[in-house]
TIPA-393691 format. One record per residue (C-alpha): x, z, y; residue number from 1; residue in one letter; chain. Coordinates in steps of 0.5 Angstrom, whole numbers, plus 500, padded with zeros to 3 digits. Last residue first. Layout:
<px:X	pz:Z	py:Y	resi:NUM	resn:a	chain:A>;
...
***
This chain:
<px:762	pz:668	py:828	resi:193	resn:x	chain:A>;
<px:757	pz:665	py:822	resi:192	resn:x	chain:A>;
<px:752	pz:659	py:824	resi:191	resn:x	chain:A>;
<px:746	pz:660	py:823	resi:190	resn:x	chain:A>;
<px:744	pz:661	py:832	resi:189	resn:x	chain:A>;
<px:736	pz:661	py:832	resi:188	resn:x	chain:A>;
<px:737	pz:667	py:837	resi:187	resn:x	chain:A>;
<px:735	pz:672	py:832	resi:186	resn:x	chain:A>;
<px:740	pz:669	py:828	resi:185	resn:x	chain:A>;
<px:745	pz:670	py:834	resi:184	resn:x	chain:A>;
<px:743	pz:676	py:834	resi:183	resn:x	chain:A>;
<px:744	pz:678	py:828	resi:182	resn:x	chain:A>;
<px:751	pz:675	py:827	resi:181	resn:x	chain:A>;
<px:754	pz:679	py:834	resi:180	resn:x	chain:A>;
<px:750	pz:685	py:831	resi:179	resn:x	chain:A>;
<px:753	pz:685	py:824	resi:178	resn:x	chain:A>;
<px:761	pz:683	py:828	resi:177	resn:x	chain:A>;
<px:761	pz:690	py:831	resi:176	resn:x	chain:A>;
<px:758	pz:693	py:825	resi:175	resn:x	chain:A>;
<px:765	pz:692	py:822	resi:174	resn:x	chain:A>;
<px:769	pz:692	py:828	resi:173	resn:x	chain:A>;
<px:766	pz:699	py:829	resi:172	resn:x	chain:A>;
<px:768	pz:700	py:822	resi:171	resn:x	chain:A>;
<px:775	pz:699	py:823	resi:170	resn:x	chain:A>;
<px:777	pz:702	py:829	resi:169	resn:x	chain:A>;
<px:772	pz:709	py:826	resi:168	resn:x	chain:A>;
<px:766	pz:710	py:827	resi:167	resn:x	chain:A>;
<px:763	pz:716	py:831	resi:166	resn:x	chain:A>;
<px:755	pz:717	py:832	resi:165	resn:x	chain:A>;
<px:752	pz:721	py:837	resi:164	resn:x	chain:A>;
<px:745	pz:723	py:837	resi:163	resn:x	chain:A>;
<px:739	pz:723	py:835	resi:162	resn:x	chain:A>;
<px:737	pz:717	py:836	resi:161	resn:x	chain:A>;
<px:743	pz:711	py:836	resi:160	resn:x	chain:A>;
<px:745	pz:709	py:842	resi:159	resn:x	chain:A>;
<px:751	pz:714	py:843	resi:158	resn:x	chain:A>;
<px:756	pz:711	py:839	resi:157	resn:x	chain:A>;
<px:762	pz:715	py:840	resi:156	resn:x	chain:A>;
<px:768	pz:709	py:838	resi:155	resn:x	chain:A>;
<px:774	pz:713	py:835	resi:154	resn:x	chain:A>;
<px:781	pz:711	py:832	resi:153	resn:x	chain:A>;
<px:786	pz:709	py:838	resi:152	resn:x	chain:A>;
<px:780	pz:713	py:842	resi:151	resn:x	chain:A>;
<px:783	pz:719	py:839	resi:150	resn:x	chain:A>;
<px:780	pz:725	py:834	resi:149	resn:x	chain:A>;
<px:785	pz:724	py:829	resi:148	resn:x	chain:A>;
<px:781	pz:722	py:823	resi:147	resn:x	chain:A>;
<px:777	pz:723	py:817	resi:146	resn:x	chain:A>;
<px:774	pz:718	py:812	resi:145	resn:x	chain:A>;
<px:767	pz:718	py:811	resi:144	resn:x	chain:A>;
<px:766	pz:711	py:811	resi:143	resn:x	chain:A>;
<px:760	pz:710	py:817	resi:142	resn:x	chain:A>;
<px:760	pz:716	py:820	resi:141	resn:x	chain:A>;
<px:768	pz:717	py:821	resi:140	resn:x	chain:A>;
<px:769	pz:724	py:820	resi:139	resn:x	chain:A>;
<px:772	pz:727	py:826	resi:138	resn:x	chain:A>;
<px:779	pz:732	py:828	resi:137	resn:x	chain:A>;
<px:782	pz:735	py:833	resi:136	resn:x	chain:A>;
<px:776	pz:741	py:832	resi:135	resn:x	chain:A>;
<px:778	pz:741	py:827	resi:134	resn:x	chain:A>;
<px:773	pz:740	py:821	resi:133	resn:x	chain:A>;
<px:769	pz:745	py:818	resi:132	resn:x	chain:A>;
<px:763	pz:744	py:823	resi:131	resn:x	chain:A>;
<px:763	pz:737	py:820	resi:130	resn:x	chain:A>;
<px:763	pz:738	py:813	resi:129	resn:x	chain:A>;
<px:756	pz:743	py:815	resi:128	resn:x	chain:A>;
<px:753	pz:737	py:819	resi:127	resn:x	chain:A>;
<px:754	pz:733	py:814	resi:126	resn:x	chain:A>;
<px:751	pz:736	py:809	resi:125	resn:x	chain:A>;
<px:745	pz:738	py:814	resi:124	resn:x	chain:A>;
<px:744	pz:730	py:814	resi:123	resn:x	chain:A>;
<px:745	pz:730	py:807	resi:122	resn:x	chain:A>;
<px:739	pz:734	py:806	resi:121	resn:x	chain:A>;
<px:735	pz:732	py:811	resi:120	resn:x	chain:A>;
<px:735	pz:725	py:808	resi:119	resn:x	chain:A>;
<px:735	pz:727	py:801	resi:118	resn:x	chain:A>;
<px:727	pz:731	py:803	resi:117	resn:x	chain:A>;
<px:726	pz:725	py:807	resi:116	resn:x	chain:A>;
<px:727	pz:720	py:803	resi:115	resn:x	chain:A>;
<px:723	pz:723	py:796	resi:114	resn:x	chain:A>;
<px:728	pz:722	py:790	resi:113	resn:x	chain:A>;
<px:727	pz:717	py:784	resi:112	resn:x	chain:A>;
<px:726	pz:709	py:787	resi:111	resn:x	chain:A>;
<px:732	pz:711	py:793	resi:110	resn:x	chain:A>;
<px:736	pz:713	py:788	resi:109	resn:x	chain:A>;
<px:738	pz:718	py:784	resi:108	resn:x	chain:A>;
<px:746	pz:720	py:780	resi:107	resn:x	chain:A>;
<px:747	pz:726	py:783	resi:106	resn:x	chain:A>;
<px:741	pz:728	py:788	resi:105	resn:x	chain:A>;
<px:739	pz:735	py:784	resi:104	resn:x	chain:A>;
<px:747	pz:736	py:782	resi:103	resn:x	chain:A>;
<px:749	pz:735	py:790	resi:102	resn:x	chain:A>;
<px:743	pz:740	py:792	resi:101	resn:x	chain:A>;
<px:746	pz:745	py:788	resi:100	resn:x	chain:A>;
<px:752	pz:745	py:790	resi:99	resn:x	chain:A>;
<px:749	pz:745	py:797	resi:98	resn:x	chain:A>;
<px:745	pz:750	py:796	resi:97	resn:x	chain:A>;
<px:751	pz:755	py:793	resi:96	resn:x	chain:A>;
<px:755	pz:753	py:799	resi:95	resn:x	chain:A>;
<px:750	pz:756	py:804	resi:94	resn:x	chain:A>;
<px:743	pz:759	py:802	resi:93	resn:x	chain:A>;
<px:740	pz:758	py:795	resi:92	resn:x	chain:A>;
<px:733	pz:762	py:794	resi:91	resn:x	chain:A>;
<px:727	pz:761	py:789	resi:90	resn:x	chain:A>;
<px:721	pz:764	py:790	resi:89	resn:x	chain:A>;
<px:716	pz:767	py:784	resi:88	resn:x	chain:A>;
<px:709	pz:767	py:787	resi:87	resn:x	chain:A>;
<px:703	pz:772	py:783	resi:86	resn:x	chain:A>;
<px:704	pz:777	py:788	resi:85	resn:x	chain:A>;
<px:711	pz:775	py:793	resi:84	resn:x	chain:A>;
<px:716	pz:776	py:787	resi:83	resn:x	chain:A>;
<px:724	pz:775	py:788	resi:82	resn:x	chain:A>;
<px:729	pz:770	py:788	resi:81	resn:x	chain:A>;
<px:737	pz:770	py:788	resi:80	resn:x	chain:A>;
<px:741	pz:765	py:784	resi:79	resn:x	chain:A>;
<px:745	pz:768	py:778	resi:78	resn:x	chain:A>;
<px:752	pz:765	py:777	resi:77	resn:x	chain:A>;
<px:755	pz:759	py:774	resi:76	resn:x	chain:A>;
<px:752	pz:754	py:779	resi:75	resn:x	chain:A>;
<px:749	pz:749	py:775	resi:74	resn:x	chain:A>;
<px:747	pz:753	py:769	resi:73	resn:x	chain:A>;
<px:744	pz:759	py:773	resi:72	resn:x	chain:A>;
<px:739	pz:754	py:777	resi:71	resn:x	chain:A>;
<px:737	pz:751	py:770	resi:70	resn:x	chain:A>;
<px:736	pz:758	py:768	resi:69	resn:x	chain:A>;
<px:732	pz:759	py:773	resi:68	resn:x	chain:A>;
<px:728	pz:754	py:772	resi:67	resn:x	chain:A>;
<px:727	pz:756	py:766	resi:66	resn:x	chain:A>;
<px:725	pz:763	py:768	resi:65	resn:x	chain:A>;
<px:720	pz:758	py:773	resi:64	resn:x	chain:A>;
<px:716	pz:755	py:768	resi:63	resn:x	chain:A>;
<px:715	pz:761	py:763	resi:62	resn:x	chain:A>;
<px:711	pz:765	py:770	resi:61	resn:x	chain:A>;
<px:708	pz:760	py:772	resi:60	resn:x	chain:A>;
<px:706	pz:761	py:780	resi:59	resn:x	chain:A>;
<px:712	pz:757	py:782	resi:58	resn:x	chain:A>;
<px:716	pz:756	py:789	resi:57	resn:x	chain:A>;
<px:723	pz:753	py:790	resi:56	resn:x	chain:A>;
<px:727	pz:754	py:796	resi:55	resn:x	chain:A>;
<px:734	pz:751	py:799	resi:54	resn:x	chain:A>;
<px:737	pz:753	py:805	resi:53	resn:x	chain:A>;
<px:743	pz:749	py:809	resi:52	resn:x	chain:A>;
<px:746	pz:753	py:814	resi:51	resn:x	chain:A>;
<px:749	pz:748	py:819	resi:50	resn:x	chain:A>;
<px:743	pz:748	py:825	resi:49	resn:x	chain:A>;
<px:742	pz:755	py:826	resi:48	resn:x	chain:A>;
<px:738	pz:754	py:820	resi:47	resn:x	chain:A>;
<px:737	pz:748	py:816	resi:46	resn:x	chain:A>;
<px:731	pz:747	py:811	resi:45	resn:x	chain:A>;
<px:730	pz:744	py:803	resi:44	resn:x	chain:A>;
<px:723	pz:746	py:800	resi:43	resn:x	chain:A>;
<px:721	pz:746	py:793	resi:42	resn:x	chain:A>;
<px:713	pz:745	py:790	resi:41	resn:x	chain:A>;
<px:713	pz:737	py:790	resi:40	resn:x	chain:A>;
<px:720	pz:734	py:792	resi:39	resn:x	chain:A>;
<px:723	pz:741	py:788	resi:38	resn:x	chain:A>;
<px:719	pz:739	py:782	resi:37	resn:x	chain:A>;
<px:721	pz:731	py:782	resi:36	resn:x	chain:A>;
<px:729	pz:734	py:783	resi:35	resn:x	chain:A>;
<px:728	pz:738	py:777	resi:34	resn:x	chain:A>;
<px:726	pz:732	py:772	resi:33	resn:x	chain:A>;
<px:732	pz:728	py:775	resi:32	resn:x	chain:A>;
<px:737	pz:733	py:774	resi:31	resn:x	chain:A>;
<px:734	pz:735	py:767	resi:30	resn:x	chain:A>;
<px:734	pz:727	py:764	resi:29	resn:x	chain:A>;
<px:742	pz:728	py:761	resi:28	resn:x	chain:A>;
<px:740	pz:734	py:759	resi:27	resn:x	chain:A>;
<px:734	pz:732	py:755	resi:26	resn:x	chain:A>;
<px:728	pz:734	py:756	resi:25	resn:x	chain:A>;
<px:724	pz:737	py:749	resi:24	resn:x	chain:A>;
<px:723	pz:745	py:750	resi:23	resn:x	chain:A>;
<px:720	pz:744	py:757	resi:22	resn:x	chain:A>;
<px:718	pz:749	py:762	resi:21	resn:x	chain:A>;
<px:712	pz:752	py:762	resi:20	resn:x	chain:A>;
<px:706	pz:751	py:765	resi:19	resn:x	chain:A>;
<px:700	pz:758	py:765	resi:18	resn:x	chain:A>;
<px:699	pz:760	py:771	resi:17	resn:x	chain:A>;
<px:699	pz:753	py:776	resi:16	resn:x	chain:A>;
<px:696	pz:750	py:768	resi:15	resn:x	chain:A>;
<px:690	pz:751	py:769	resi:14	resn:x	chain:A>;
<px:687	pz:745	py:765	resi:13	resn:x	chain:A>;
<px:693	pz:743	py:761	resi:12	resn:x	chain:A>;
<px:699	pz:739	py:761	resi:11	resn:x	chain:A>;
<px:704	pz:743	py:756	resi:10	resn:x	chain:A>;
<px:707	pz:736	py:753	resi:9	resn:x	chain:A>;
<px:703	pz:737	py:747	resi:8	resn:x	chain:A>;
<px:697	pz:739	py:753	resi:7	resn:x	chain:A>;
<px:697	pz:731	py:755	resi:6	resn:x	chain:A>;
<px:698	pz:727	py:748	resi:5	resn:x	chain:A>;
<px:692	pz:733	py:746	resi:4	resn:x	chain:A>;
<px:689	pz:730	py:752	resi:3	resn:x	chain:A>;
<px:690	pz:722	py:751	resi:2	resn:x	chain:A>;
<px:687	pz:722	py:743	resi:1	resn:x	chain:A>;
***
């Protein structure tokens, strides 16, 4: 019956004490197995704008152990975390949240990840590589790619919320040309530039 199906994959009453972490996944599944617990119990945040941190919280005891261990095999080192009453608090900070957090998102997509936990994270992975960066230097938002930072090479796009974006020649000719075909759609023009 449904509820043996259920308890044979460790869903039982009470479980918050008592789950523990899976015998039967498989290797190729764990990234995306852990990622759904992170959405639900985990947190991804910034401090002093280009620190990333990540946090996992859990009550289960076994559950927990294995996902500590799933942490140590990412990142070929013990992570950090402490018990708080019944709570067990995982922590990643800096380089080892974001290699993590690059596993946990490797190979998802917009159907399999909560947007904006990805979303916060990428944008503090950006901010982190940028901080990294020449001052003379900048990482063209749209292909990534790094250039001197001169207006042979940039355009800074103030219009968009939150900030600058910098585009590089080639991709400011790139959405220079969207817009121009949008607009004229948007004015009932089909037909191409």
């Amino acid at each position: 019956d449904l509820v043996e199906q259920a308890a044979a994959y460790g869903l039982h009453r009470r479980k918050t004490f008592t789950l523990y972490w899976p015998t039967f996944l498989r290797e190729e599944h764990l990234n995306h197995f852990v990622r759904g617990c992170w959405d639900g119990d985990g947190s991804i945040r910034n401090t002093l704008g280009t620190e990333l941190v990540l946090s996992f919280v859990s009550a289960a005891p076994l559950f927990f152990e294995g996902l500590v261990g799933a942490v140590r095999d990412v990142l070929l080192a013990d992570p950090y975390w402490y018990l708080d009453g019944k709570r067990h608090i995982l922590l990643l900070s800096g380089k080892r949240a974001e290699t993590f957090g690059n596993w946990l998102y490797e190979g998802s997509s917009e159907s399999n990840r909560m947007a904006r936990k990805y979303a916060l994270f990428s944008a503090i992975c950006e901010r982190r590589a940028a901080a990294r960066l020449p001052k003379t230097t900048r990482c063209c938002s749209t292909c990534k790619e790094i250039y001197p930072l001169t207006a042979e090479f940039f355009h800074r796009d103030h219009s968009v919320s939150g900030g600058y974006v910098y585009r590089c020649k080639q991709c400011i000719a790139i959405y220079d040309r969207e817009r121009r075909v949008a607009k004229k759609a948007k004015m009932g023009h089909t037909s191409p530039l």
